[in-house]
N, C-alpha and C positions, 0 to 999 in steps of 0.2 A: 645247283642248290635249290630245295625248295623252302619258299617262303610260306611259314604255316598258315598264317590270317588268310591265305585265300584258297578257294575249293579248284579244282580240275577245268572248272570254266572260267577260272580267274577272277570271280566275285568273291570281297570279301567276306568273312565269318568269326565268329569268333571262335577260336580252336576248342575242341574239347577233350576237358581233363580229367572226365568222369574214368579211365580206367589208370589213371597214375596214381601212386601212392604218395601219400603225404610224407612231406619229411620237413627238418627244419632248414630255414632259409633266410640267407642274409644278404644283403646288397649294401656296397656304401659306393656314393656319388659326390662329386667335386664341382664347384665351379666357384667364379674370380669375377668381383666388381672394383673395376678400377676407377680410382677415384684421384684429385690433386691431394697433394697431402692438408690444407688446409679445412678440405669435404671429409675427409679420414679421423681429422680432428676432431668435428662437429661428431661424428659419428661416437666416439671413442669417451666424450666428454660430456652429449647431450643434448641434442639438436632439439630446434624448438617443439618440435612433434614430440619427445619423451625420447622414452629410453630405445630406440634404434633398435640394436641387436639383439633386442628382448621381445620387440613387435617381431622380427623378423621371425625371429624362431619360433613363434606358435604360427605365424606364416606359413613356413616351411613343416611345421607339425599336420597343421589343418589340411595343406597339400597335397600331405601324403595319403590323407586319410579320406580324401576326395580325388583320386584318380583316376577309381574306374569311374567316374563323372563328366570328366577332362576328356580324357582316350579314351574312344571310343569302342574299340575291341577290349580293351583291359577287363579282365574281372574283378566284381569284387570282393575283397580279400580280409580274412581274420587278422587284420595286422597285429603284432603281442607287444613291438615296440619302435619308438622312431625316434631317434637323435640327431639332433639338428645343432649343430656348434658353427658358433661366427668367431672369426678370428682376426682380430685388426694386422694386417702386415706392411707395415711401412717400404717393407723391399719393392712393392707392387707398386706404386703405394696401393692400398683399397681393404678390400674384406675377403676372405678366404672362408669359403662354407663348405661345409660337410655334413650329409646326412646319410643315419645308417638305419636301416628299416629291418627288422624281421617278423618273422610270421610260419608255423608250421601249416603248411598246405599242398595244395597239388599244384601249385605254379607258381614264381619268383616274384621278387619282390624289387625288382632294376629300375620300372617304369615309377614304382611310388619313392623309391630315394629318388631319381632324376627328375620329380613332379618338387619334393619336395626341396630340393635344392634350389630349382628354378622358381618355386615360387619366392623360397626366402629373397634370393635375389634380386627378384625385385619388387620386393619390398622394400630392401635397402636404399633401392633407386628412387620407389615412391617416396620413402620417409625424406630423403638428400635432393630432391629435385630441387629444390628450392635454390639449392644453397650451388647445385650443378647438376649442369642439361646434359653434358657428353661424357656423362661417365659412359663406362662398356662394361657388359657383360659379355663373358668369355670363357671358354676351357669347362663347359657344363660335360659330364661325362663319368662312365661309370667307374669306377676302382678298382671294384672287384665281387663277385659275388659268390656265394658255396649253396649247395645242395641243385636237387633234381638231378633230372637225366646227364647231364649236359653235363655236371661238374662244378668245380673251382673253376673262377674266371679271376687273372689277375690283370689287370693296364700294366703295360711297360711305363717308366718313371718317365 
């Protein structure tokens, strides 16, 4: 398999998409801050900083829209939309994030949900640190993605 980002002498590059056709393209990304359920609580109800999963999600919005900033090879990108949902799950216990990004262009949009997921994330962490040092972040990862060369990409459950 060749790895695109780097040239015939093994130096990195940033690939070029000047002969691919634009099309539309969507990516959604997961990841899990587990937390005690007492931190869950704070989270849910209103921890001294405000409202938590409200900070987060323009977190995770701003993220997205800041990646080819972050990554270094990324391009960057006409993004047209990005959704960013927190979800309190007591099973976890903690927050369950998902973010879904599209953009019609000549390259995918995988790296700005998984930029933005992980930033909401921690934010989470930053807003709750107070209240808890060991939460984990976990399970960051993509879902599923459609268009370009390449296809439909779905994660096994």
């Amino acid at each position: 398999m060749t790895l695109t980002h780097f040239d015939a002498q093994g130096q990195a590059h940033m690939v070029d998409v000047s002969d691919k056709p634009e099309t539309a393209r969507e990516a959604v990304a997961e990841g899990l801050v587990f937390m005690a359920p007492e931190t869950l609580a704070l989270a849910i109800g209103g921890a001294a900083k405000g409202d938590v999963l409200g900070v987060a999600r323009l977190a995770g919005i701003m993220g997205a829209k800041h990646t080819s900033d972050l990554i270094p090879l990324c391009h960057p990108l006409p993004i047209t939309k990005v959704s960013v949902e927190l979800e309190a799950d007591p099973a976890l216990p903690g927050i369950r994030v998902t973010a879904t990004v599209r953009t019609a262009g000549k390259t995918g949009v995988e790296m700005e949900a998984l930029t933005a997921v992980s930033t909401a994330c921690l934010t989470v962490y930053d807003m709750l640190k107070a209240a808890q040092k060991d939460m984990r972040i976990e399970g960051i990862r993509l879902l599923s993605k459609t268009g370009g060369k390449s296809g439909e990409f779905r994660a096994a459950p």
